[in-house]
Structure formats: structure tokens, C-alpha cells
PyMOL Python script that loads the backbone (N, CA, C, O; Angstrom):
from pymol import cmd

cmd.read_pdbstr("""\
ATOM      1  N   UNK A   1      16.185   0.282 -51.651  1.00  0.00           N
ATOM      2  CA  UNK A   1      15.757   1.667 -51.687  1.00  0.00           C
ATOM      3  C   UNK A   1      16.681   2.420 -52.634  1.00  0.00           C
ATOM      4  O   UNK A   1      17.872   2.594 -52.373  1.00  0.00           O
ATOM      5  N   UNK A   2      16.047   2.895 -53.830  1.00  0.00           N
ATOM      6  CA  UNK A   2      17.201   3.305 -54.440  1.00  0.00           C
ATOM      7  C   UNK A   2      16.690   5.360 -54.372  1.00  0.00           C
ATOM      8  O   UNK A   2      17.683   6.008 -54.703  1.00  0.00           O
ATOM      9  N   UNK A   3      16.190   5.741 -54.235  1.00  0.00           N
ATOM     10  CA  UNK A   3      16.153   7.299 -54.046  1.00  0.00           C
ATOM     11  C   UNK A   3      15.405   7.772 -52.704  1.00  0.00           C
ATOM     12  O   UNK A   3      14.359   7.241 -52.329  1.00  0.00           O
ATOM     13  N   UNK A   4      16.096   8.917 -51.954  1.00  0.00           N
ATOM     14  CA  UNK A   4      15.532   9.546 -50.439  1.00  0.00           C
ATOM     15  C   UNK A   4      15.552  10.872 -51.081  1.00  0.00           C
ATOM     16  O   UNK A   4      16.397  11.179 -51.922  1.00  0.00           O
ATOM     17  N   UNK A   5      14.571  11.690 -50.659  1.00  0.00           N
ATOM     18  CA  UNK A   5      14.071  12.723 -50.535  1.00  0.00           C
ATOM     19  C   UNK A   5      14.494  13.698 -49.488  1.00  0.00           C
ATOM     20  O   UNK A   5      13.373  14.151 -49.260  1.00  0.00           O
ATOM     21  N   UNK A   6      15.395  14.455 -48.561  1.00  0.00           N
ATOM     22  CA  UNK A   6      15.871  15.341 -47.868  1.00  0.00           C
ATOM     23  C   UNK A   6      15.275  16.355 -47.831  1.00  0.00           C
ATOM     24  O   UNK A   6      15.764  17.242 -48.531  1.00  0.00           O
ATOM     25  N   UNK A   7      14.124  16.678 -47.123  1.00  0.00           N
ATOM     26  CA  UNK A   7      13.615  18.265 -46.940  1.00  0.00           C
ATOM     27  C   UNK A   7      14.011  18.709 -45.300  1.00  0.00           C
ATOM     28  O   UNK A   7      13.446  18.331 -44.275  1.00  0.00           O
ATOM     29  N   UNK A   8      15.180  19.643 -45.440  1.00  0.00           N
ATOM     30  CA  UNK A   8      15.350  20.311 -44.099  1.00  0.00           C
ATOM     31  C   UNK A   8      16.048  21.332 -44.610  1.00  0.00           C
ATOM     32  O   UNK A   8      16.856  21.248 -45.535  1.00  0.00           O
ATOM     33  N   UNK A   9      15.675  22.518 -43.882  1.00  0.00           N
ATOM     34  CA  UNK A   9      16.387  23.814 -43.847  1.00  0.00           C
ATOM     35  C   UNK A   9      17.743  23.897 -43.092  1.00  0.00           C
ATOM     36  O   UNK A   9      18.556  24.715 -43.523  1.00  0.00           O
ATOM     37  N   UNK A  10      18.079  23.141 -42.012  1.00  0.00           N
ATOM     38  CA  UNK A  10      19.150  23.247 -41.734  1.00  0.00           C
ATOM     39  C   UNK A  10      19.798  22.630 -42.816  1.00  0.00           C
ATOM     40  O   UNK A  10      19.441  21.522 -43.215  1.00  0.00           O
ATOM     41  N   UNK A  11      20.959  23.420 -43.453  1.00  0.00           N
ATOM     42  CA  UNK A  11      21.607  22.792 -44.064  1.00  0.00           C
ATOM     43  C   UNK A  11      22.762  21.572 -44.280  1.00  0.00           C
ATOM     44  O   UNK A  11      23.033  20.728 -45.135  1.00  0.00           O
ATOM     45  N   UNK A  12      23.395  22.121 -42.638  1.00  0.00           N
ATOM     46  CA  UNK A  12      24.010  20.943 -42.294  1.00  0.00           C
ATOM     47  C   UNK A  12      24.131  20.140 -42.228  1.00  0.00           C
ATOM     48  O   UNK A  12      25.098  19.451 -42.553  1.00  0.00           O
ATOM     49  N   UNK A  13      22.364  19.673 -41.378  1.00  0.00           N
ATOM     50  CA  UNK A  13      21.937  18.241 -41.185  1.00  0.00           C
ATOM     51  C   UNK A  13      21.529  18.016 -42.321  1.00  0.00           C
ATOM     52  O   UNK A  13      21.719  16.823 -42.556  1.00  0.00           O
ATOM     53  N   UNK A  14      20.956  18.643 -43.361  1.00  0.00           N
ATOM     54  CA  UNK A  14      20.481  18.033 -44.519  1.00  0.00           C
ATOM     55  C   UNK A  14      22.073  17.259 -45.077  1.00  0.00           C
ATOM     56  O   UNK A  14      21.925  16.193 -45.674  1.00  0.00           O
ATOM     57  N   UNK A  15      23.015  17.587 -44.960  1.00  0.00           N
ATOM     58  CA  UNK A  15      24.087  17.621 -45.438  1.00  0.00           C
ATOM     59  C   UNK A  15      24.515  16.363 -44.859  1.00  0.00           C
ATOM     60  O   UNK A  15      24.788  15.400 -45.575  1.00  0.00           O
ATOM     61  N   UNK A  16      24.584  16.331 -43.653  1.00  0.00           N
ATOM     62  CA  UNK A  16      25.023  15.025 -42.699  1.00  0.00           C
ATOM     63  C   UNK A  16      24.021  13.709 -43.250  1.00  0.00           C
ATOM     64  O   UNK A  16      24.499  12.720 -43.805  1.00  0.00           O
ATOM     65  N   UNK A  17      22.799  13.867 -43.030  1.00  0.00           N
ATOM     66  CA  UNK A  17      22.157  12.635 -43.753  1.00  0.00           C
ATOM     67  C   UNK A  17      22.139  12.707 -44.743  1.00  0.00           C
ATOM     68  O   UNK A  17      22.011  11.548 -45.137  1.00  0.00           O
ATOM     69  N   UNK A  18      22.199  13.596 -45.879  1.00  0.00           N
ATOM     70  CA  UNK A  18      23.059  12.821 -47.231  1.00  0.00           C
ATOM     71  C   UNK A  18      24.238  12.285 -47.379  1.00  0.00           C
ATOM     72  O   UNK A  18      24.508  11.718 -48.438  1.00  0.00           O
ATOM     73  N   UNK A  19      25.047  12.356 -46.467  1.00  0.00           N
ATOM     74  CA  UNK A  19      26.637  11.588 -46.382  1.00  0.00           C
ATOM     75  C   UNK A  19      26.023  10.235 -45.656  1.00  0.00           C
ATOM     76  O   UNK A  19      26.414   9.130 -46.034  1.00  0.00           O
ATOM     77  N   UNK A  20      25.361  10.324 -44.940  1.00  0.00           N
ATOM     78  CA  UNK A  20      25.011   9.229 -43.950  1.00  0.00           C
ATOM     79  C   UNK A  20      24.238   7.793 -45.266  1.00  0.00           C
ATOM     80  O   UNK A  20      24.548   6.607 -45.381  1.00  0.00           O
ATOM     81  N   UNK A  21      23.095   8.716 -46.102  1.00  0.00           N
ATOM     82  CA  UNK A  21      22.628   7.680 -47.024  1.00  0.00           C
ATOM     83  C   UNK A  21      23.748   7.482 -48.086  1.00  0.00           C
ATOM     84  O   UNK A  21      23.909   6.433 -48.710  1.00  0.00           O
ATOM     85  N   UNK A  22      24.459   8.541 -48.214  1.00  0.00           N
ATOM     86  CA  UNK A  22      24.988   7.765 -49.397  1.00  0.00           C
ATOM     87  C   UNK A  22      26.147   6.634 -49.436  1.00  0.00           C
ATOM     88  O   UNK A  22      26.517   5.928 -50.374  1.00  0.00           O
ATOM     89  N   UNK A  23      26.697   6.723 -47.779  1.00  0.00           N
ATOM     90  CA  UNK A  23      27.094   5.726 -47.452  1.00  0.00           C
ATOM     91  C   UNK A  23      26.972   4.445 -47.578  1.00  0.00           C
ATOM     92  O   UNK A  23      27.928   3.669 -47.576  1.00  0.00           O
ATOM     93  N   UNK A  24      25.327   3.999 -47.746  1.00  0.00           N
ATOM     94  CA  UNK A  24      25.061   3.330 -47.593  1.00  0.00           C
ATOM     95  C   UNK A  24      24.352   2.847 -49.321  1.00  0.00           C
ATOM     96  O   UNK A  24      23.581   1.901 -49.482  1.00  0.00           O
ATOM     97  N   UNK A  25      24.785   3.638 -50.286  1.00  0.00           N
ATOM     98  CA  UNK A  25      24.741   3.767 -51.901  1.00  0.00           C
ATOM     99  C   UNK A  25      23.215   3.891 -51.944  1.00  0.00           C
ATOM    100  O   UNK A  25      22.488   3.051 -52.475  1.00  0.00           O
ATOM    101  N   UNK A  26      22.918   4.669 -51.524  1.00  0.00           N
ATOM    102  CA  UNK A  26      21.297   5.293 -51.576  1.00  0.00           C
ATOM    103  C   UNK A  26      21.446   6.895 -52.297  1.00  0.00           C
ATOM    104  O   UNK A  26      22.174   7.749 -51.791  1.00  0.00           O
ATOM    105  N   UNK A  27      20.641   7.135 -53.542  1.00  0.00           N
ATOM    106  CA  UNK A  27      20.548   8.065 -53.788  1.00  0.00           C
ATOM    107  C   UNK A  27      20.050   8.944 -53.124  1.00  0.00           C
ATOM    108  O   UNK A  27      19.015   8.563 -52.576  1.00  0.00           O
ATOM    109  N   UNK A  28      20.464  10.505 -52.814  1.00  0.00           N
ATOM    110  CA  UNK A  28      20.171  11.365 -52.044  1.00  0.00           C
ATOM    111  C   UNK A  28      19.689  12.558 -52.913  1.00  0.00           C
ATOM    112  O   UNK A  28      20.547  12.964 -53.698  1.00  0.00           O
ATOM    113  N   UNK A  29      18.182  13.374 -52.945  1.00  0.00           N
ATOM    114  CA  UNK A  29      17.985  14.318 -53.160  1.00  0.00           C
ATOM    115  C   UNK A  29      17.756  15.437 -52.400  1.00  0.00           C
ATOM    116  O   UNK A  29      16.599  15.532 -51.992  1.00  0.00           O
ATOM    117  N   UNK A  30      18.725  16.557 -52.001  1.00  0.00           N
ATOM    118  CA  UNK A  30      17.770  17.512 -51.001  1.00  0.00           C
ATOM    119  C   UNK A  30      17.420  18.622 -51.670  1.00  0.00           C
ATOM    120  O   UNK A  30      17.667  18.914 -52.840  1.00  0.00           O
ATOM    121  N   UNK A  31      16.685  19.368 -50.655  1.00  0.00           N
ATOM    122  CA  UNK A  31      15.572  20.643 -50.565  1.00  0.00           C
ATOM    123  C   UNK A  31      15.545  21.349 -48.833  1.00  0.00           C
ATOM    124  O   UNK A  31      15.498  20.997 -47.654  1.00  0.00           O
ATOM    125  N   UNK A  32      15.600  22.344 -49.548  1.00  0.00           N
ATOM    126  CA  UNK A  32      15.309  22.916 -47.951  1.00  0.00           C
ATOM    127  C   UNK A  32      14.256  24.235 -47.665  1.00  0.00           C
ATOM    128  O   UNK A  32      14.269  25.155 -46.847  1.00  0.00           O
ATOM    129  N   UNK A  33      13.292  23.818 -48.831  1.00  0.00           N
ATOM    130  CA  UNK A  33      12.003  24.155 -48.489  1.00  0.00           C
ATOM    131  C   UNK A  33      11.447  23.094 -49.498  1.00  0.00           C
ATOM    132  O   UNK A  33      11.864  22.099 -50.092  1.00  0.00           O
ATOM    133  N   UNK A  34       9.790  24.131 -49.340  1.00  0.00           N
ATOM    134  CA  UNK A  34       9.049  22.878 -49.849  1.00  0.00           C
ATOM    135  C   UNK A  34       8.930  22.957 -51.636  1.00  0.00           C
ATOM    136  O   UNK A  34       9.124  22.073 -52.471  1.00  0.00           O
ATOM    137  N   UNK A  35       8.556  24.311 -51.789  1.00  0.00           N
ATOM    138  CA  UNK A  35       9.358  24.400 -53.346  1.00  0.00           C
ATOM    139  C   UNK A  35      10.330  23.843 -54.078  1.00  0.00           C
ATOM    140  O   UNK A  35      10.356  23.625 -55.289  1.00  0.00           O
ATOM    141  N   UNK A  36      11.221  23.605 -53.149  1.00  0.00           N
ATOM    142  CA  UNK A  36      12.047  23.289 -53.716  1.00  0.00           C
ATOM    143  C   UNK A  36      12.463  21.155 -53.430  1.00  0.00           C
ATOM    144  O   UNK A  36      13.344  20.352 -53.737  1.00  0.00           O
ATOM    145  N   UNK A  37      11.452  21.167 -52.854  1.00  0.00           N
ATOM    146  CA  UNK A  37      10.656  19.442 -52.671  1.00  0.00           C
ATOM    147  C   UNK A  37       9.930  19.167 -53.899  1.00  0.00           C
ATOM    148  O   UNK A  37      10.244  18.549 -54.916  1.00  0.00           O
ATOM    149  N   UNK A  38       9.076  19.667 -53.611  1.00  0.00           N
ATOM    150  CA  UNK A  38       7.735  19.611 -54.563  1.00  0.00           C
ATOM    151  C   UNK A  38       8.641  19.667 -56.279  1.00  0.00           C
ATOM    152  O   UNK A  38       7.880  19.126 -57.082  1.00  0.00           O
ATOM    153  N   UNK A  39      10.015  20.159 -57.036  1.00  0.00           N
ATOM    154  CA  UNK A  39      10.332  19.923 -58.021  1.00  0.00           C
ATOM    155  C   UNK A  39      11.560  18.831 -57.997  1.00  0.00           C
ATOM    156  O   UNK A  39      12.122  18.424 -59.013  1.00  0.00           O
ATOM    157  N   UNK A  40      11.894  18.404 -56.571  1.00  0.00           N
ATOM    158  CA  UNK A  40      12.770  16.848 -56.445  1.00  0.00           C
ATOM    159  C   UNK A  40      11.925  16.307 -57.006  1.00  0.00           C
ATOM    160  O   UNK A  40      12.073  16.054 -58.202  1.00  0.00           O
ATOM    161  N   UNK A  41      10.388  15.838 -56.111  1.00  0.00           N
ATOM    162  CA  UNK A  41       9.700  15.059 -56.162  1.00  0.00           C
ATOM    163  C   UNK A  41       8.936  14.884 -57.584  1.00  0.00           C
ATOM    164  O   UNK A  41       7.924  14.210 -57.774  1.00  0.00           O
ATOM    165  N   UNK A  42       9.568  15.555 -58.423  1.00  0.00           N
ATOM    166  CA  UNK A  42       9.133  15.179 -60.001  1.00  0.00           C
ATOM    167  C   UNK A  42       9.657  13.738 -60.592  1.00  0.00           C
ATOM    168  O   UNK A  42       9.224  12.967 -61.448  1.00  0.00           O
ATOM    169  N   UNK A  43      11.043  13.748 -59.537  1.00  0.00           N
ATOM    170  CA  UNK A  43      11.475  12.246 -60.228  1.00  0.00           C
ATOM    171  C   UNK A  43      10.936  11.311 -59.008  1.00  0.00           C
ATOM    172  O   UNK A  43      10.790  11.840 -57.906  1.00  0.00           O
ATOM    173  N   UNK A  44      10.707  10.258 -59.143  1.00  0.00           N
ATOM    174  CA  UNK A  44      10.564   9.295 -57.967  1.00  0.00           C
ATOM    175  C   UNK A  44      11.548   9.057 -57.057  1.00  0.00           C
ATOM    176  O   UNK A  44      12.737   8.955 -57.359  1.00  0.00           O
ATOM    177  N   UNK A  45      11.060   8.956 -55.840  1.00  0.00           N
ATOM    178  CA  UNK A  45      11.595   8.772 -54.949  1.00  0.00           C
ATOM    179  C   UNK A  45      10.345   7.574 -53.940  1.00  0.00           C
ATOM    180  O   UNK A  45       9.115   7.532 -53.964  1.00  0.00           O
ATOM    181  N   UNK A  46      11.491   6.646 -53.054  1.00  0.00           N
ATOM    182  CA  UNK A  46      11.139   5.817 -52.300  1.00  0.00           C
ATOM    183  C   UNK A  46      10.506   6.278 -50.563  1.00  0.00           C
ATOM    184  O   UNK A  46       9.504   6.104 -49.869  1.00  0.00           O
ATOM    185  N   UNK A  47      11.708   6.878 -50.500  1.00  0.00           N
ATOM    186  CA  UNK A  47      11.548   7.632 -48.832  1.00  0.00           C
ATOM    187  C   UNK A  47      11.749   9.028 -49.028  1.00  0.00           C
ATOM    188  O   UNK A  47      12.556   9.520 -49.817  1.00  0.00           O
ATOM    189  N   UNK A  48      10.709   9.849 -48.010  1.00  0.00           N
ATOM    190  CA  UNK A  48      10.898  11.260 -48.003  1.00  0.00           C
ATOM    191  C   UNK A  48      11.562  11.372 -46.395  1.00  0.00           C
ATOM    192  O   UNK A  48      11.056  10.607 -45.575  1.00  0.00           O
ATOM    193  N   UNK A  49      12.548  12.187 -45.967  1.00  0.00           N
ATOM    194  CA  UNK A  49      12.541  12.634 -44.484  1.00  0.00           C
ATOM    195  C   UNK A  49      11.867  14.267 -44.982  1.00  0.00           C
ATOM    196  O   UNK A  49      12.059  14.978 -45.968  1.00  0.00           O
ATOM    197  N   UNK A  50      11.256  14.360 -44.104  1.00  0.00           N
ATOM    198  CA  UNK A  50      10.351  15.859 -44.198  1.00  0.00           C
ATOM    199  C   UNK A  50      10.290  16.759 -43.023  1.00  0.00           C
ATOM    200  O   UNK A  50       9.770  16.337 -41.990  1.00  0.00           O
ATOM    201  N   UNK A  51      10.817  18.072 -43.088  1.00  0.00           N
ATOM    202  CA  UNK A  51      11.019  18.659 -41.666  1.00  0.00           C
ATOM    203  C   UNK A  51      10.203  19.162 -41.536  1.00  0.00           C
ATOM    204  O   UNK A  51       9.723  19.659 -42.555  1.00  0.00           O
ATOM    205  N   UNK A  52       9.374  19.419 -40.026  1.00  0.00           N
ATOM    206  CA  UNK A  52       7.945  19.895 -40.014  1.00  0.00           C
ATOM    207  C   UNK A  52       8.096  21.211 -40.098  1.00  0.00           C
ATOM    208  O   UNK A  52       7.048  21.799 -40.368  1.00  0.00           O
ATOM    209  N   UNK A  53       8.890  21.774 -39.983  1.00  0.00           N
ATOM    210  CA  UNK A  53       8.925  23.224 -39.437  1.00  0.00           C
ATOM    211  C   UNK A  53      10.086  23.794 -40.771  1.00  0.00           C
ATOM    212  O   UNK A  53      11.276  24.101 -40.690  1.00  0.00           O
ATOM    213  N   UNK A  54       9.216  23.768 -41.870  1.00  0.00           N
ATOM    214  CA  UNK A  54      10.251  24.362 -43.404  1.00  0.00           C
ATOM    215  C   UNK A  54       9.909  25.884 -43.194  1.00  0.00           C
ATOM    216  O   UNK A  54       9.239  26.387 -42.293  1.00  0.00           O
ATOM    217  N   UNK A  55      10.371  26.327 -43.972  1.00  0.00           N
ATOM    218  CA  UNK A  55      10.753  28.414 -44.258  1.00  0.00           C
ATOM    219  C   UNK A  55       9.713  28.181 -45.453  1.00  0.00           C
ATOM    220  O   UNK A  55       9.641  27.225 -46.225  1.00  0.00           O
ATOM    221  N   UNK A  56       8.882  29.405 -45.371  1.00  0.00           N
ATOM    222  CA  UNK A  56       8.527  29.785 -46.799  1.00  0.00           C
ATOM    223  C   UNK A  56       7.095  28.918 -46.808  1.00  0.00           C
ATOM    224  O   UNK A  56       6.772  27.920 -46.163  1.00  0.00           O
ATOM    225  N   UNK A  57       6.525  29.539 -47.590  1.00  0.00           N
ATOM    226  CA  UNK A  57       4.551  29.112 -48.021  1.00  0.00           C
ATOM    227  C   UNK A  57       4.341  27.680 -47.698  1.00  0.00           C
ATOM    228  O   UNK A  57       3.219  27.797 -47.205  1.00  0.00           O
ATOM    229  N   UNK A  58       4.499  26.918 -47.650  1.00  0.00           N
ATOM    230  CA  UNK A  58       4.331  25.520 -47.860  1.00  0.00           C
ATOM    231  C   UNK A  58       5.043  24.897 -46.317  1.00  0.00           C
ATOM    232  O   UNK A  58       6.257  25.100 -46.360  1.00  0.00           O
ATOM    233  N   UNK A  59       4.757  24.421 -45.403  1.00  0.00           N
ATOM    234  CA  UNK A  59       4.687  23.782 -44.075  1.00  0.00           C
ATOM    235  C   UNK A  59       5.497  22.875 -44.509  1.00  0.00           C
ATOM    236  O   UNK A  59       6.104  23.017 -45.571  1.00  0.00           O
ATOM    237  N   UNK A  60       5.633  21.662 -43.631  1.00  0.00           N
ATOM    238  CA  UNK A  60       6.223  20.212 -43.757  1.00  0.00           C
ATOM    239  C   UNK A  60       4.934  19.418 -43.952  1.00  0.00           C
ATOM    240  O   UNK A  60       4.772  18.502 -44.759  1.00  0.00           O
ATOM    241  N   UNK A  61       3.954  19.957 -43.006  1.00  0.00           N
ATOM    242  CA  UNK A  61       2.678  19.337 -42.851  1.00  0.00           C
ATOM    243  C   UNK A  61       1.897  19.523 -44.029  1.00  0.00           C
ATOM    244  O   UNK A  61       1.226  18.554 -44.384  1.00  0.00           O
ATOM    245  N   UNK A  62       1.840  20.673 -44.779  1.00  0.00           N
ATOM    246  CA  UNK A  62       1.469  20.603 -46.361  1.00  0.00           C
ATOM    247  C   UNK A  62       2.038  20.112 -47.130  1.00  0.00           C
ATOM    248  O   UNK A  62       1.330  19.500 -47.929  1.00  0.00           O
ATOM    249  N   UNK A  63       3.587  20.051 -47.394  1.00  0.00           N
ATOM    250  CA  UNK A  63       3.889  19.180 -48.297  1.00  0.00           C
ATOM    251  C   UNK A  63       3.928  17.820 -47.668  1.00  0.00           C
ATOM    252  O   UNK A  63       3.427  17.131 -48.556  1.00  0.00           O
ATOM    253  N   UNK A  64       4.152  17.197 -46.902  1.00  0.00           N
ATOM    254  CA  UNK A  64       3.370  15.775 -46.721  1.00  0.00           C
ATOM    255  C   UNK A  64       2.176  15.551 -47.489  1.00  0.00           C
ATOM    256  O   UNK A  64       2.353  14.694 -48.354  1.00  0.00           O
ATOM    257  N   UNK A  65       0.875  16.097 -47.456  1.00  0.00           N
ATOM    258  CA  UNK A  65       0.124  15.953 -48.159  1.00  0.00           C
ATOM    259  C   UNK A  65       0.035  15.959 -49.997  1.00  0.00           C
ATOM    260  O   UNK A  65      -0.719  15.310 -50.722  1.00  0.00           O
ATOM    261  N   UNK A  66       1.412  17.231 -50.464  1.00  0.00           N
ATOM    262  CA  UNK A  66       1.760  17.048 -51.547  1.00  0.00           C
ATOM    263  C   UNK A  66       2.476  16.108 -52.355  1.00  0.00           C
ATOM    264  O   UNK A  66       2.511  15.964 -53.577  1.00  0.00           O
ATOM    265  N   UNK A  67       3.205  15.319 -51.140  1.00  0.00           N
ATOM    266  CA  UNK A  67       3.874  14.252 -51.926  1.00  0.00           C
ATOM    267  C   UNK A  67       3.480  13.127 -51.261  1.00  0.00           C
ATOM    268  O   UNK A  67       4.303  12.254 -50.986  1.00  0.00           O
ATOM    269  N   UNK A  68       2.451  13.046 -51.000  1.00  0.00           N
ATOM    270  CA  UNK A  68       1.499  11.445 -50.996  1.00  0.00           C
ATOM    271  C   UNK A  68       0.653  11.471 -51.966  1.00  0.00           C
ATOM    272  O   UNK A  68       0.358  10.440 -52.571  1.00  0.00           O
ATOM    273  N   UNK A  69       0.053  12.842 -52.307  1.00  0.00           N
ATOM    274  CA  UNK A  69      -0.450  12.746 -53.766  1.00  0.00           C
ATOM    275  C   UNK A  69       0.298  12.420 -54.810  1.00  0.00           C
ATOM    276  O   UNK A  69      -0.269  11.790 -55.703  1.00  0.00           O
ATOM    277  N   UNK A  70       1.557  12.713 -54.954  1.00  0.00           N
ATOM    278  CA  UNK A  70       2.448  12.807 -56.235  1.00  0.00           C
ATOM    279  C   UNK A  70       2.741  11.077 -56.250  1.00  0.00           C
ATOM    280  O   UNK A  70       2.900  10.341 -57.224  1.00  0.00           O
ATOM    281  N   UNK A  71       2.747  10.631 -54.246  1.00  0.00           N
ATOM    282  CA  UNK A  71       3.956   9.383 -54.620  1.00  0.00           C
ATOM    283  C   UNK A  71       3.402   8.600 -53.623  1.00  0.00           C
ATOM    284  O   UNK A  71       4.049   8.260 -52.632  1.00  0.00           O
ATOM    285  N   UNK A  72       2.126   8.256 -53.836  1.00  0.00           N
ATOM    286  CA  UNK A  72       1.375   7.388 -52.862  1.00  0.00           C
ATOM    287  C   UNK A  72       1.851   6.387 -52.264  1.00  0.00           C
ATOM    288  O   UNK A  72       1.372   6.058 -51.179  1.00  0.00           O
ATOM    289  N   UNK A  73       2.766   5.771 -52.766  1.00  0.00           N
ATOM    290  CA  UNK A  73       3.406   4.190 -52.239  1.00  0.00           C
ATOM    291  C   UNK A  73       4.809   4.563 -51.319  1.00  0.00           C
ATOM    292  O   UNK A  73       5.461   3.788 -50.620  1.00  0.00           O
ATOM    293  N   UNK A  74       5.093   6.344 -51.623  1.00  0.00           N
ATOM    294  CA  UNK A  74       6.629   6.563 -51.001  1.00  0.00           C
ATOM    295  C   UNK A  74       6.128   6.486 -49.349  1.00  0.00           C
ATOM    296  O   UNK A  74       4.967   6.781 -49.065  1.00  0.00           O
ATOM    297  N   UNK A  75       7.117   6.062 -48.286  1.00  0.00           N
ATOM    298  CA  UNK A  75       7.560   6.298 -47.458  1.00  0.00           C
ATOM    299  C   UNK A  75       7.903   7.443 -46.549  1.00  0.00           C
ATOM    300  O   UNK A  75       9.050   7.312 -46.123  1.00  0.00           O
ATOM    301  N   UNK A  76       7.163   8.765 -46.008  1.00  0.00           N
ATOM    302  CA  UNK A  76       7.111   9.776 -45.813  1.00  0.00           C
ATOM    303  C   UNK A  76       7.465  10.101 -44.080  1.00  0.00           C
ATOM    304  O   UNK A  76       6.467  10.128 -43.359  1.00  0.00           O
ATOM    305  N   UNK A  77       8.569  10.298 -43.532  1.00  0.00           N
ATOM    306  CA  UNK A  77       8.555  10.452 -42.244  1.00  0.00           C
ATOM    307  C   UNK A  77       9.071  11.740 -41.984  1.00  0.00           C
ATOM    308  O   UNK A  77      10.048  12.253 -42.529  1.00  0.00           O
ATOM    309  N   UNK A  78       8.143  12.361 -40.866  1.00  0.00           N
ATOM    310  CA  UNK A  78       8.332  14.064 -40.650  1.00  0.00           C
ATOM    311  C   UNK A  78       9.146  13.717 -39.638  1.00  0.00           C
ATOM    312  O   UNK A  78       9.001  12.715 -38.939  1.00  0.00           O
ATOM    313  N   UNK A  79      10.117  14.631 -39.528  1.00  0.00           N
ATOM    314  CA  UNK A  79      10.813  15.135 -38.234  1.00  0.00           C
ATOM    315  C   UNK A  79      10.816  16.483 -37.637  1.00  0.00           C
ATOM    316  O   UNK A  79      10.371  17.457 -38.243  1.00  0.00           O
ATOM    317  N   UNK A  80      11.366  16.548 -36.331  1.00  0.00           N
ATOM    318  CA  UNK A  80      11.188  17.929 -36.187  1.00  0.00           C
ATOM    319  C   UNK A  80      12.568  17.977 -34.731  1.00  0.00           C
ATOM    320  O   UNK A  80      12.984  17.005 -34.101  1.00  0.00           O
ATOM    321  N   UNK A  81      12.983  19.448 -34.575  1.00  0.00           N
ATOM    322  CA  UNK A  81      14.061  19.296 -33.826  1.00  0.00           C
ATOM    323  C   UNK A  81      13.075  20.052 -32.419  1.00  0.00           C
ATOM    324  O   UNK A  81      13.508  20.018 -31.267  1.00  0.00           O
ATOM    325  N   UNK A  82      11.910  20.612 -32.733  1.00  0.00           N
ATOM    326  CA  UNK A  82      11.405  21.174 -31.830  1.00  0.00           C
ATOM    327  C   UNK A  82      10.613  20.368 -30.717  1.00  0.00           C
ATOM    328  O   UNK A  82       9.632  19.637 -30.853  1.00  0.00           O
ATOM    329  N   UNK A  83      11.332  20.717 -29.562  1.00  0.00           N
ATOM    330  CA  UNK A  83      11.031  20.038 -27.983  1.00  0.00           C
ATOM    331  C   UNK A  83       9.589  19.795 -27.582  1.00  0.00           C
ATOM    332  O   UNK A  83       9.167  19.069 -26.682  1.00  0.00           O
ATOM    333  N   UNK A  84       8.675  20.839 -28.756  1.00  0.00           N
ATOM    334  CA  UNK A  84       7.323  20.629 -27.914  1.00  0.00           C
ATOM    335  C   UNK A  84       6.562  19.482 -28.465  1.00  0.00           C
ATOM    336  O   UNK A  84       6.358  19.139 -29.630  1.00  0.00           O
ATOM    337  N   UNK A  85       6.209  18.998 -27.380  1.00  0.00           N
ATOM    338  CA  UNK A  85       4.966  17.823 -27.321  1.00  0.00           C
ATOM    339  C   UNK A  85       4.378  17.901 -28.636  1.00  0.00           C
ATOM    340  O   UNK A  85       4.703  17.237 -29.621  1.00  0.00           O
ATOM    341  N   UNK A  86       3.146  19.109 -28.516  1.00  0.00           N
ATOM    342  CA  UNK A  86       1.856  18.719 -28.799  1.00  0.00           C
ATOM    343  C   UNK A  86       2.611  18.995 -30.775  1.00  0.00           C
ATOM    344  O   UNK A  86       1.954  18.552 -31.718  1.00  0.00           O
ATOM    345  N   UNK A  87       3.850  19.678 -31.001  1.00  0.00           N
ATOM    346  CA  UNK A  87       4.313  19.585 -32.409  1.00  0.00           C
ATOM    347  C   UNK A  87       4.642  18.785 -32.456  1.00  0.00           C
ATOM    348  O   UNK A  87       4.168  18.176 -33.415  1.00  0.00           O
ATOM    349  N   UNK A  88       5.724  17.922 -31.580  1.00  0.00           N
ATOM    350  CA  UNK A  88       5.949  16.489 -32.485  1.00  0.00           C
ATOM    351  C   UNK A  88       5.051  15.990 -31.975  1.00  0.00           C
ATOM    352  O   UNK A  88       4.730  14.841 -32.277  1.00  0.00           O
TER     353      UNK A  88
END
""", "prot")
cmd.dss("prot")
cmd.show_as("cartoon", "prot")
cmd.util.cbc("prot")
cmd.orient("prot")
């Protein structure tokens, strides 16, 4: 796996799993909205982590859909820190 994709608004954790991948010599790109995804995702990337619940026009759940168009073969897993069921 040579590039991950980081979309989370917390910054922290975006912060913590980029120390966490790059540990492991995995390139790390973050974003912490989807704007600012949607112009990572100009270069290729392998795996996206995608937070469902981003700030600003664009969902987690919309850009999922934007970057399976861009990167059909990438690896796309949403997360979310929120407790309710029927969201995650």
C-alpha cells in the first residue's frame, strides 16, 4: 500500500493515524473536509479512511461516492465516532 487518504475533522485523530501509518512507511495524505479530499484525491491513492460526519457541503457519504468515481479500485472505509446505530 503505498498512499492513504485521511478525511477527518478532528484534527488530532487525523493526526494520530497519520503517525500510526507512517509508522508503518505508508504514505499519508489528510483533509478534514471533503474539499479538501476531493483535491488529495487528484493524486492516487490506495485506501481512503472517510469520516461520515465531515463540516461543510459535501457529507462523508457524498464524497464516498466522489472518490469511487475518481478511484474505483481504491479501498474506501467510512468511520464514524457517533454512538448511533442506525448512522453507523
Amino acid at each position: 500500500m503505498n498512499r492513504v487518504l485521511v478525511v477527518e475533522d478532528n484534527v488530532d485523530l487525523a493526526e494520530n493515524l497519520a503517525e500510526l501509518l507512517e509508522e508503518l512507511d505508508v504514505e499519508v495524505a489528510l483533509a478534514h473536509d471533503g474539499a479538501q479530499a476531493l483535491r488529495q484525491a487528484e493524486t492516487r491513492f490506495e485506501l481512503a479512511l472517510v469520516d461520515v460526519g465531515l463540516p461543510g457541503a459535501l457529507s462523508g457519504m457524498q464524497l464516498l461516492r466522489r472518490l469511487r468515481d475518481r478511484s474505483p479500485d481504491a479501498a474506501i472505509v467510512l468511520m464514524t465516532g457517533n454512538a448511533d446505530v442506525a448512522t453507523a
